[in-house]
C-alpha positions in Angstrom: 27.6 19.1 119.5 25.4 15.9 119.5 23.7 16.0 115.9 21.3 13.3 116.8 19.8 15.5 119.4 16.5 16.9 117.4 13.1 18.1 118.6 10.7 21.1 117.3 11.0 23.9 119.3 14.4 25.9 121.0 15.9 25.0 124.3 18.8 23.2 125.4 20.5 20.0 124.9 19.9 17.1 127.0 23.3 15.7 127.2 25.5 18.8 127.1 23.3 21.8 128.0 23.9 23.8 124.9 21.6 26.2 123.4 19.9 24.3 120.6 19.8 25.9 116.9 17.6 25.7 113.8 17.9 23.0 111.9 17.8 24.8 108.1 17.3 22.4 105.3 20.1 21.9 102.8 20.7 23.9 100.0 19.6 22.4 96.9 21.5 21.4 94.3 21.4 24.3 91.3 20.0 22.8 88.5 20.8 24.4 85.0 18.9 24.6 81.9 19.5 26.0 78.4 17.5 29.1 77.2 16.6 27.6 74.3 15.6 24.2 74.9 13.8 24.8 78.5 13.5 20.9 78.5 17.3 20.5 78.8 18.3 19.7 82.7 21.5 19.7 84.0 23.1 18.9 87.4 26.1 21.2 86.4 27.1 23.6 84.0 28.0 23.6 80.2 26.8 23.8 76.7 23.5 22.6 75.3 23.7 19.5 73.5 21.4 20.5 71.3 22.3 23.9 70.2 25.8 24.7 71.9 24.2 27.5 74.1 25.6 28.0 77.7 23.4 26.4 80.5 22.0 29.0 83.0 21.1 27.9 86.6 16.7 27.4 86.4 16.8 29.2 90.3 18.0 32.3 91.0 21.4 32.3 92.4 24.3 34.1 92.0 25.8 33.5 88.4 29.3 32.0 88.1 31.2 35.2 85.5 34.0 33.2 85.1 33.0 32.2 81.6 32.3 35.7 81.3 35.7 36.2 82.0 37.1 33.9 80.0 35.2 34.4 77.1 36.6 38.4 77.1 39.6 38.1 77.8 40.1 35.8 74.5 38.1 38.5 72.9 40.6 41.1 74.0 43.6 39.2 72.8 42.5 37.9 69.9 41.1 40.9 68.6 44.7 42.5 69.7 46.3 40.1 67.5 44.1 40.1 64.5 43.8 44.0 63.6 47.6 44.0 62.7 46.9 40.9 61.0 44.0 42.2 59.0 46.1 45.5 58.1 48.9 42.9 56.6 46.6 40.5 54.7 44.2 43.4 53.3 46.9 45.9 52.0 48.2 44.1 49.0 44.3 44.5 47.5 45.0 48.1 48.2 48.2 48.4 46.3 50.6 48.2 49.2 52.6 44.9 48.0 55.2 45.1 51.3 52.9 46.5 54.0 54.8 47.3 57.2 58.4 46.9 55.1 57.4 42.6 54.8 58.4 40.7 51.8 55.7 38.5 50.6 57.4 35.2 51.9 57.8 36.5 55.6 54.2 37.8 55.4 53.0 34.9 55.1 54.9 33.8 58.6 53.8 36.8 59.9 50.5 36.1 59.6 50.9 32.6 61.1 52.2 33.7 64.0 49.5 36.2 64.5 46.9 34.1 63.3 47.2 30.7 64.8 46.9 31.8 68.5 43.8 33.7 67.7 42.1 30.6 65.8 43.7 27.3 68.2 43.4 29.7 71.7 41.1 32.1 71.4 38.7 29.6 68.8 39.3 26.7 71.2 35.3 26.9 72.7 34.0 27.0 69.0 35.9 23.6 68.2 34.7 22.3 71.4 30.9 23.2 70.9 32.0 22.0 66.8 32.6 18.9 68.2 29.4 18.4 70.5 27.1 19.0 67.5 28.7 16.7 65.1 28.6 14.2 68.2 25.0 15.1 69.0 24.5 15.4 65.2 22.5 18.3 65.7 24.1 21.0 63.6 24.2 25.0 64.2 26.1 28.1 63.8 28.9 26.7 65.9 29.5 23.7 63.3 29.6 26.5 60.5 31.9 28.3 62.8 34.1 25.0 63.4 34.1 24.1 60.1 34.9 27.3 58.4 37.8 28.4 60.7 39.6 25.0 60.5 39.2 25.0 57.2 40.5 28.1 56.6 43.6 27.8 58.3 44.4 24.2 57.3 44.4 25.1 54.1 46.3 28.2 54.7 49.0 26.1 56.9 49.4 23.9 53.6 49.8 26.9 51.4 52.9 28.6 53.8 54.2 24.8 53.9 53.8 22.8 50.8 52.4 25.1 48.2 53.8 22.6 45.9 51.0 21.1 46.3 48.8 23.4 44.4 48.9 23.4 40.7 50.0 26.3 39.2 46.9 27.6 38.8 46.5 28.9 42.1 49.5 30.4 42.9 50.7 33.8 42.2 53.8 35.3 40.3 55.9 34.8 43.4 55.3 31.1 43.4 53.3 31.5 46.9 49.5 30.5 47.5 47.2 32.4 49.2 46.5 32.1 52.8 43.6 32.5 54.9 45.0 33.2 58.5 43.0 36.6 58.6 39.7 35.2 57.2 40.3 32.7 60.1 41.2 35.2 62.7 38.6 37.4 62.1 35.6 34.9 62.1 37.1 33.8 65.7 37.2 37.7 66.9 33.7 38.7 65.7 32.0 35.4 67.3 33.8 35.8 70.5 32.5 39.3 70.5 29.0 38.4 70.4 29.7 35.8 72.7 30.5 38.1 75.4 27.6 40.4 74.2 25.4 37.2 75.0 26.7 36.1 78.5 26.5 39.9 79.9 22.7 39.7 78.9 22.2 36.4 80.3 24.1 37.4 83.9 21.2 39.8 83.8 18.8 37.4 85.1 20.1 36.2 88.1 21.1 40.2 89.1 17.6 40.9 88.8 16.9 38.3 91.3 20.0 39.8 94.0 18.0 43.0 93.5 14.8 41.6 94.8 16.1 39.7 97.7 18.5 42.8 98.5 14.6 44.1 99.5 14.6 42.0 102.7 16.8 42.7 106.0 19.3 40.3 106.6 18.2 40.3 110.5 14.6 40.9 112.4 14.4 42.1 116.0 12.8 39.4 117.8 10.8 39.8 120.9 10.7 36.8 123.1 8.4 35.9 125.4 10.0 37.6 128.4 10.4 41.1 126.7 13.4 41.2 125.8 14.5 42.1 122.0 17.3 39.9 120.3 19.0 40.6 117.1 18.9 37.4 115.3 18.8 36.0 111.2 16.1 36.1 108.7 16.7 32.5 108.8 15.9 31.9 111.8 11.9 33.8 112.3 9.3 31.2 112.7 5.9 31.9 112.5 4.3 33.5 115.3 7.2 35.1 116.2 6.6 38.7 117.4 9.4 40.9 115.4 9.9 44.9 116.1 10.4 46.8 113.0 12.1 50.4 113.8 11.4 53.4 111.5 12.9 53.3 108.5 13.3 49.9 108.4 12.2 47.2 106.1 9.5 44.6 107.2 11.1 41.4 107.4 8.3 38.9 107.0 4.5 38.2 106.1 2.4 39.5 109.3 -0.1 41.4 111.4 0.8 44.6 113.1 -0.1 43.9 116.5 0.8 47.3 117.9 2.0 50.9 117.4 1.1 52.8 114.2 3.0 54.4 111.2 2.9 54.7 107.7 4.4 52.1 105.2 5.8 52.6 102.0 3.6 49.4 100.2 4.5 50.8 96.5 6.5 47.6 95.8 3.1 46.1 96.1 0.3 48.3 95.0 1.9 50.7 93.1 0.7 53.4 95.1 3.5 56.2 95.9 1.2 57.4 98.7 2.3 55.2 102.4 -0.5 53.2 103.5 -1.6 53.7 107.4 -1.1 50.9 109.6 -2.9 49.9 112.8 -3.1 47.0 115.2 -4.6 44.3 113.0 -3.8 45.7 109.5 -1.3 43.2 107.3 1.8 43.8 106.6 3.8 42.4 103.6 7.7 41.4 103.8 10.2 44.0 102.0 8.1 47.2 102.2 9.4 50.2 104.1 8.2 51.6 107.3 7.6 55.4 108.2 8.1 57.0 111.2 6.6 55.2 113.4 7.5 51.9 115.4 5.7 48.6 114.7 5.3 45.4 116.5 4.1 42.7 114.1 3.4 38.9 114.3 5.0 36.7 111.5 2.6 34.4 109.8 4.6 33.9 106.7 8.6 33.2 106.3 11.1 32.3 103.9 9.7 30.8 100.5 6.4 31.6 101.7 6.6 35.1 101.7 5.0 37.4 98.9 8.8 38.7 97.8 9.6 35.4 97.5 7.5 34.5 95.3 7.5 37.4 93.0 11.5 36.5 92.9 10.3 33.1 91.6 7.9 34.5 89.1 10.7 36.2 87.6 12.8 33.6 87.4 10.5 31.5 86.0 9.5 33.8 83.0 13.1 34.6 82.3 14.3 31.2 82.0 11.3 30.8 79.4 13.1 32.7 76.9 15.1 32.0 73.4 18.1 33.3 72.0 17.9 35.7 69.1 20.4 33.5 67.4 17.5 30.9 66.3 16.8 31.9 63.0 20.3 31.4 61.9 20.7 28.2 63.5 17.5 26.9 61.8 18.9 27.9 58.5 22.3 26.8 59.4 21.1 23.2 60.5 20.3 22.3 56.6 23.1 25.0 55.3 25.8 23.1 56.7 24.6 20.3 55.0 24.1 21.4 52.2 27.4 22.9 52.1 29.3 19.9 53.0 27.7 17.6 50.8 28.2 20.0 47.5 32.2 19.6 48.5 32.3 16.0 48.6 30.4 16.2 45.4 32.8 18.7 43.7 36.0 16.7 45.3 34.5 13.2 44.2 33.9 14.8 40.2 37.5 16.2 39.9 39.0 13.2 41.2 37.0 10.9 38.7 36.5 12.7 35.8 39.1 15.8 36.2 42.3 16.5 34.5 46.1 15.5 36.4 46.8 15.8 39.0 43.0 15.1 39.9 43.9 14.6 43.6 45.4 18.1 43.6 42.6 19.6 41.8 40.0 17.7 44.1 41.0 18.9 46.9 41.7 22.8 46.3 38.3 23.3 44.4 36.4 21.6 47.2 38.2 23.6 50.1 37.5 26.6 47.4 33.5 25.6 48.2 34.0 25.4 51.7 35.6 29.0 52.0 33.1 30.7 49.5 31.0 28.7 52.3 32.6 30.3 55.0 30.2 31.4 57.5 31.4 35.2 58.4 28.6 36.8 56.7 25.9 34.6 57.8 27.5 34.7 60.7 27.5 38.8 61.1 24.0 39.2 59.2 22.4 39.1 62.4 24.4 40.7 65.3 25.7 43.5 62.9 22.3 44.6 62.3 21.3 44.3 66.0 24.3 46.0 67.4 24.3 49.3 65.1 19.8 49.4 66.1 21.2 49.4 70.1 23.4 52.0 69.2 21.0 53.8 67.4 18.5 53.2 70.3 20.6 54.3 72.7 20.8 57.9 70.8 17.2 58.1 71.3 16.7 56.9 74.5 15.8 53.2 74.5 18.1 51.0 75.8 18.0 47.2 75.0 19.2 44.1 78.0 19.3 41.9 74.7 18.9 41.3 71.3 16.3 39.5 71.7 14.0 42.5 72.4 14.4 43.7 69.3 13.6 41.3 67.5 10.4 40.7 69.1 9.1 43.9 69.7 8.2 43.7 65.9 5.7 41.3 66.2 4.2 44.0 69.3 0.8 43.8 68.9 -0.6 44.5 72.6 1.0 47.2 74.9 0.1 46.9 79.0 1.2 49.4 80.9 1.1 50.7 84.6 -0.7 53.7 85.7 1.5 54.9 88.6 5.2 56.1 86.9 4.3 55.1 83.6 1.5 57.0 82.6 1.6 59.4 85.2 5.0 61.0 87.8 4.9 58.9 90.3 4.5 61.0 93.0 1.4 62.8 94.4 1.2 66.9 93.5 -1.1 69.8 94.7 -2.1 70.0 91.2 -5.8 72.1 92.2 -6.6 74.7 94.5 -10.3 76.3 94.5 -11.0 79.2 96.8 -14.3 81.0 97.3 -14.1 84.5 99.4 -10.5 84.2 100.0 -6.8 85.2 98.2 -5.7 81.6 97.3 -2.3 82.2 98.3 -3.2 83.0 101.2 -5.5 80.3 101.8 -2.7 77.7 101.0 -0.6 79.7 103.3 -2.7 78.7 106.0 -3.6 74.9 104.7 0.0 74.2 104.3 1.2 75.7 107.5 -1.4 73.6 109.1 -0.3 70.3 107.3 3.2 70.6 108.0 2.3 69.2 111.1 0.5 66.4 109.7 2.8 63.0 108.8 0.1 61.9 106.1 1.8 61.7 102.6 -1.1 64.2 101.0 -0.5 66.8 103.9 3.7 66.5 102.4 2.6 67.4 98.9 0.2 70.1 100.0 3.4 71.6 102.0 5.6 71.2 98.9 3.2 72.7 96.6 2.8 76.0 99.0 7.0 75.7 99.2 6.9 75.8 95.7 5.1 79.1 95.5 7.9 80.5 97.8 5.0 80.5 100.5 5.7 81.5 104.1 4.4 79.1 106.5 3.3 80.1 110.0 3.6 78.0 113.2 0.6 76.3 114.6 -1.1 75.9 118.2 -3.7 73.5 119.6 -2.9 71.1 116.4 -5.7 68.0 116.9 -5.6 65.3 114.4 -9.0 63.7 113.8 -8.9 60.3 112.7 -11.1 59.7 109.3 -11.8 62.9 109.2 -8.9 65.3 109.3 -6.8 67.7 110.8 -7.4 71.0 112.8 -5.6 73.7 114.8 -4.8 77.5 115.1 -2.9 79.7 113.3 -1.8 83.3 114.3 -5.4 83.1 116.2 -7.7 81.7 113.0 -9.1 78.3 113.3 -8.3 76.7 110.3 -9.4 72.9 109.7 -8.7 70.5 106.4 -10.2 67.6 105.9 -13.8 65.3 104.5 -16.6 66.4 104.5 -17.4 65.1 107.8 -15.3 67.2 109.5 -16.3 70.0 107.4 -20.1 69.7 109.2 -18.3 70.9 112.1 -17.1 74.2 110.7 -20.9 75.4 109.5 -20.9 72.7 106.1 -20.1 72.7 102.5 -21.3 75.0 100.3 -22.8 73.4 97.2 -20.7 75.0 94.8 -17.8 73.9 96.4 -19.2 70.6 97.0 -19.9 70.8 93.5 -16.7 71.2 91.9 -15.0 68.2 94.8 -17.0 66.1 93.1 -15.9 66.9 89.4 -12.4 66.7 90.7 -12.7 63.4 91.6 -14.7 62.4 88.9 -10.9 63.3 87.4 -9.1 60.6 89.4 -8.4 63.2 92.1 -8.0 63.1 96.0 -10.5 66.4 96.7 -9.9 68.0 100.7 -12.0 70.6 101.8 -10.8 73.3 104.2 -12.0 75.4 106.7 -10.8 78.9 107.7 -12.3 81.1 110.3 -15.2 78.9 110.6 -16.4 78.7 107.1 -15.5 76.0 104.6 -13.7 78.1 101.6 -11.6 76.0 100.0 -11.2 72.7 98.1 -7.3 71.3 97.3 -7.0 68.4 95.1 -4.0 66.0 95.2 -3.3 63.8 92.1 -0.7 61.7 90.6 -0.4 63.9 87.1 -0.3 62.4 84.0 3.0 63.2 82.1 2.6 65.2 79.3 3.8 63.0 76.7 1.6 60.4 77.8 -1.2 61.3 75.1 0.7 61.5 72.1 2.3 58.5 73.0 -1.3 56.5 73.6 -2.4 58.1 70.3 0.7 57.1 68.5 0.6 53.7 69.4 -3.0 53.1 68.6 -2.3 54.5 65.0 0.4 51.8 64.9 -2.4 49.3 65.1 -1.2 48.9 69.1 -4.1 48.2 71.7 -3.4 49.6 75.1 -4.5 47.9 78.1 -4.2 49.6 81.3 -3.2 47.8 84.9 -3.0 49.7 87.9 -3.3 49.3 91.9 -5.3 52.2 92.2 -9.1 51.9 92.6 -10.9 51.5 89.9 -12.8 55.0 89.8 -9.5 56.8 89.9 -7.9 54.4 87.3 -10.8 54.7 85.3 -11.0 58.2 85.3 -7.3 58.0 83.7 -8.5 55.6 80.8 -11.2 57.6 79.8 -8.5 61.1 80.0 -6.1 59.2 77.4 -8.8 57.0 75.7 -6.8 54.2 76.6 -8.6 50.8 75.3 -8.9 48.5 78.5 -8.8 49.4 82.1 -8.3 46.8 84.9 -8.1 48.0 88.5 -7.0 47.4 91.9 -4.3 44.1 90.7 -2.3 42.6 92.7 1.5 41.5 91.1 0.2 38.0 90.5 -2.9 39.2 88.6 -0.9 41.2 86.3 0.5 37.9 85.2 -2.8 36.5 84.9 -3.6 39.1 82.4 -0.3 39.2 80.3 -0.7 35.2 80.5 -4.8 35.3 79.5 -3.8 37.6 76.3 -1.0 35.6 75.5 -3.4 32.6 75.6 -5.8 34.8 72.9 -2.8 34.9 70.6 -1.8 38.6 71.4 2.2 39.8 71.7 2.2 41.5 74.6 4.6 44.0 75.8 4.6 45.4 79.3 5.4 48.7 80.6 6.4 49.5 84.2 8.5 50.7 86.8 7.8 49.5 90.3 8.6 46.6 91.7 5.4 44.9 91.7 5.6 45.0 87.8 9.0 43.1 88.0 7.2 39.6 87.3 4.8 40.9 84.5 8.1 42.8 83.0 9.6 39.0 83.3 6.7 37.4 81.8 5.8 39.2 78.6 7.0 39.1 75.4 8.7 42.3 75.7 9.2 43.8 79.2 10.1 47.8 79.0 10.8 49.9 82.3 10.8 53.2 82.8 14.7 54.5 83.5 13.1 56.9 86.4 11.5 53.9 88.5 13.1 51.0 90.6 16.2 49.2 90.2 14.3 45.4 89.9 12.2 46.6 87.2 14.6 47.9 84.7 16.6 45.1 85.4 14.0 42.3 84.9 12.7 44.9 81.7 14.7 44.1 78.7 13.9 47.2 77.2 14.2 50.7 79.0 13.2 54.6 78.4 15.8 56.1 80.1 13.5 59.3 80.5 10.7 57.1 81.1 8.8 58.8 78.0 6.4 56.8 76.6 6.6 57.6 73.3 9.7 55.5 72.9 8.2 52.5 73.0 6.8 53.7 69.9 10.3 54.7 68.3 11.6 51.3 69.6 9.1 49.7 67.8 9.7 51.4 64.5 13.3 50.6 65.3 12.2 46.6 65.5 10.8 46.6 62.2 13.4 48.2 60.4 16.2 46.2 62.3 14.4 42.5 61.3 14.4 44.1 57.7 17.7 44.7 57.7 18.2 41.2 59.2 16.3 39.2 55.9 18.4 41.7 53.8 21.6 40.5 55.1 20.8 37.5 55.1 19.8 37.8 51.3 23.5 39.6 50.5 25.4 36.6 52.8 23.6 33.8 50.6 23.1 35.3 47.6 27.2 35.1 47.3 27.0 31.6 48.4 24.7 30.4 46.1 26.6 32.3 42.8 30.3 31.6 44.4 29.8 28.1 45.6 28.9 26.6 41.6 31.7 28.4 40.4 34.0 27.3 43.2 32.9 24.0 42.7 33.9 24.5 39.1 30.7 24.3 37.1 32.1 27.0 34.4 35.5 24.8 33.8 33.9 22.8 31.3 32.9 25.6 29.5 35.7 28.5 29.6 38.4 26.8 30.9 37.8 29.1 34.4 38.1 27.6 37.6 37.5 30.0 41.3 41.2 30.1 43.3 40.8 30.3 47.0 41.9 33.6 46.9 39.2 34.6 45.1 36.7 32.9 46.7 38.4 34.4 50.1 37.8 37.6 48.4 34.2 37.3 47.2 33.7 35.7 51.1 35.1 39.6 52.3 32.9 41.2 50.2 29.6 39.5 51.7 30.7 40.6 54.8 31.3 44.1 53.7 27.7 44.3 52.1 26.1 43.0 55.3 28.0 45.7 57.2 27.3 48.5 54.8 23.8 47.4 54.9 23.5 47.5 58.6 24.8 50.5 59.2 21.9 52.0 57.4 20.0 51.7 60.2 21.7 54.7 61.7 19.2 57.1 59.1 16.8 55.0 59.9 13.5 57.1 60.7 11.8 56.4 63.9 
């Protein structure tokens, strides 16, 4: 009510007597930036002046689709409009003079009408972006893009108009000149395609941030100093605010548990699949899950300062560091446009000094004949075409690209990091051992599982499911005691029966040293090794273990072969990590990390020169996913981190990393050999367009020819794309 009233902590208003509220900082301004050209800042958004690329906010926030939107729904229409268009055009070439019953003359108003919405409605961005590089003088693909289309249909608007204008060398029997509508048309369609294909991958980025902060409650159930427990926003937790978290819940800040106990689900952090106990004192961290128990923590650290917050700012960071596969083409288009442009005025300026009458005439047709030849279709489609069919293909095998740009760059792949828990290994702890001495095993695990079931500790649960497994009946059990650090103990059907360490073990008569023995191999493995105790006499040991997929070697072995180094990260400790390595001969182990120092590491290689990629699928691998060259999650682990991968193994097998790889290589190929087909045409049409062989033989290049030779680029970089589908990986 009175907005000058301020002071730092809650209570009531002076002058009215109304509850004070938080005063919350205002929202910054989004700033937007282009992927690009990371030094390009912008208050609002739009198009890079320097390369015509749509600005993307720097934060993460939620992404405005409408140019999403807009940009498909010209797709849609224009490519609705043009495929009739196409069919009209094309079927004279294919012997069909009156396609769809048309007369040459009302063709060629047919294909106005068809054409000119596609290339002034649906082309309208192009212009607009055609415009801002010849303003900024900075050209790229969208000046080729501008200049072709307008081209095109300018002259083509001329020939259904005035074709008297053309000297009879360029018209046909009818009397009529060739038009371009569908050359036009189609360029428009094709860009506007990969247009759309661009924005969906860069509204990736921002959904990969909602998926993080969709982690943390909206709420927090505050305790106030008098007991009693309000409901109340995120927003509003300070620190030192004491917060209940129920079970199930998610913890909504930074803090200390300052009573009960439970288990909390801290994979998002470490890793680890296995809950972490939690105790008075023990840390918690905002976003992970809590068991079954009930918690009463202190908050030490809120908002921006919390650990998901900053992992969401990681991410965003490395996203907004990356390029656009389109670079390559707008390098070479920068001096091909000029180049281009400059051989017209050339060819224009020669037949209108030194050609024969009408030399205006003549000018002008041969030098729009250069700029169609010119016409930047194939160039245009030597890059996406090739991409587009190695998705597809991709996707047949598994591996599914977020962008193009992944493809490109897992080529250059020399350096693979990968995380132990879910990538090399399920996920999820197993009974994988059980060793019995003087006792039927199933038996035994009869009685070990019927005594865990009563046990909330996440290795007791995959005991339990490994006896359920075996179709195992479990028995009830009496005088249950749970020892803490030691283990558990109780009755069942009147034996004593007690699993646990080796510590408790000393109370049931001690270890026997072949058993001991063997626990100690087993974790020499990487393996959680509990003894048990039946009758009064230690005669089991059951091992627990994350087990390593079975692909996982080939695909380690493969890899290396490719010349690929393997570098392992993991939360575990390092003796179980370790143990891993040395199992798969992986070349470098680093243990117990923490989601920042997994940057650290992909950032310290970068530094050496190395192309790293990362594989993952929890979400504390999201901002190492973000960060490296390549980030590739597993399709079978979290949400965040396929979404901030820009690669993912559907059935999280590692041995597709290898096949998308191989795929990579071959793809870039096919890139430089598209490239090749689109220019080679250029640079045998464009002299001839220009006229050079006139002197000579009398020969000059009509339009339609040189519309005709522009086609047949196209159709070679297509044919040779779609090569990549016997591609071997």
């Amino acid at each position: 009510m009175h907005l000058e009233i301020q002071q730092a902590g809650p209570g009531s208003c002076p002058k009215c007597g109304m509850t004070l509220v938080p005063l919350l900082p205002a929202k910054a301004a989004t700033e937007y930036t282009c992927p690009m050209h990371p030094e390009v800042r912008s208050p609002k958004p739009g198009n890079c002046p320097k390369c015509g690329m749509t600005l993307v906010p720097v934060a993460g926030t939620k992404e405005d689709d409408s140019e999403l939107r807009n940009m498909a729904r010209r797709f849609w229409v224009s490519a609705v409009l043009t495929a009739p268009l196409a069919v009209i055009a094309m079927a004279p070439y294919f012997g069909i003079k009156e396609p769809l019953g048309l007369a040459e003359h009302v063709r060629m108003y047919v294909e106005l009408a068809l054409g000119t919405p596609v290339v002034l409605w649906g082309g309208w961005p192009f212009f607009r972006k055609f415009a801002l590089s010849i303003r900024n003088r900075s050209p790229n693909m969208y000046t080729l893009i501008g200049l072709g289309v307008a081209l095109a249909w300018l002259f083509s608007l001329v020939a259904v108009f005035a074709p008297n204008l053309f000297p009879q060398e360029f018209r046909e029997d009818s009397g009529q000149v060739g038009a371009y509508f569908e050359a036009a048309a189609v360029i428009v369609t094709l860009v506007l395609l990969g247009e759309v294909m661009q924005l969906r991958a860069l509204g990736q980025t921002s959904r990969a941030i909602r998926e993080l902060l969709a982690l943390a409650p909206n709420t927090a159930i505050r305790i106030d100093p008098g007991g009693r427990e309000v409901e109340v926003p995120l927003a509003e937790v300070q620190v030192g605010d004491k917060l209940r978290v129920r079970p199930g819940e998610s913890m909504p800040v930074d803090g200390t548990c300052v009573d009960g106990s439970s288990n909390v689900d801290e994979s998002m952090i470490t890793g680890e699949p296995i809950p972490v106990a939690k105790k008075p004192g023990d840390r918690v961290t905002g976003a992970t899950i809590n068991g079954k128990g009930t918690l009463i923590i202190r908050a030490e650290r809120v908002g921006a300062d919390t650990l998901l917050s900053r992992i969401v700012h990681m991410v965003a960071q490395a996203q907004r560091t990356r390029a656009p596969v389109q670079r390559l083409a707008d390098l070479v288009a920068a001096y091909f446009v000029e180049t281009v442009i400059a051989i017209a005025v050339l060819t224009a300026l020669a037949w209108w000094f030194f050609g024969p009458e009408p030399r205006l005439t003549y000018a002008v047709v041969n030098a729009v004949a250069v700029l169609i030849i010119a016409c930047p279709c194939a160039v245009g489609l030597a890059t996406p075409i090739s991409i587009t069919v190695a998705m597809g293909q991709g996707a047949i095998n598994g591996i599914l690209f977020r962008n193009a740009e992944a493809v490109e760059k897992l080529r250059d792949i020399d350096t693979l990091v990968v995380d132990k828990t879910g990538t090399l290994t399920l996920g999820s702890p197993r009974l994988v051992e059980l060793i019995v001495e003087g006792i039927a095993e199933n038996e035994a695990l009869a009685l070990i599982a019927s005594l865990e079931r009563a046990s909330e500790h996440p290795l007791a649960q995959a005991i339990v499911k490994g006896a359920e497994d075996r179709s195992l009946r479990l028995s009830p059990v009496e005088n249950f005691e749970s020892v803490t650090g030691k283990g558990v103990r109780g009755e069942i059907g009147g034996r004593k029966v007690a699993v646990g360490s080796h510590r408790l073990m000393e109370s049931q008569g001690g270890v026997p040293a072949s058993l001991a023995d063997k626990a100690d191999a087993l974790r020499a493995q990487g393996k959680t090794a509990l003894y048990a105790a039946i009758g009064g006499r230690t005669v089991a040991v059951v091992a627990v273990a994350d087990p390593i997929k079975e692909t996982t070697p080939e695909a380690i072995r493969t890899l290396q072969s490719e010349g690929v180094r393997v570098v392992m990260l993991s939360g575990d400790s390092r003796k179980t990590a370790e143990a891993v390595g040395r199992q798969l001969g992986i070349d470098e182990v680093i243990a117990e990390v923490l989601p920042e120092q997994k940057v650290d590491v992909i950032e310290s290689l970068q530094k050496r020169g190395r192309a790293v990629a990362m594989a993952g699928d929890g979400i504390n691998d999201a901002p190492a996913l973000a960060h490296a060259n390549v980030g590739i999650a597993m399709g079978t682990g979290t949400d965040v981190a396929i979404e901030s991968g820009s690669v993912t193994l559907v059935n999280g097998d590692l041995r597709g990393i290898v096949k998308a790889i191989r795929l990579s290589r071959a793809t870039m190929r096919n890139v430089r050999q598209n490239l090749f087909f689109a220019f080679v045409y250029n640079a045998i049409g464009v002299p001839i367009a220009a006229g050079v062989l006139y002197p000579f033989f009398g020969l000059l290049l009509s339009p339609i020819f040189a519309g005709a030779a522009m086609a047949m680029s196209s159709v070679s970089v297509v044919t040779n794309a779609l090569r990549l589908r016997r591609a071997a990986i």
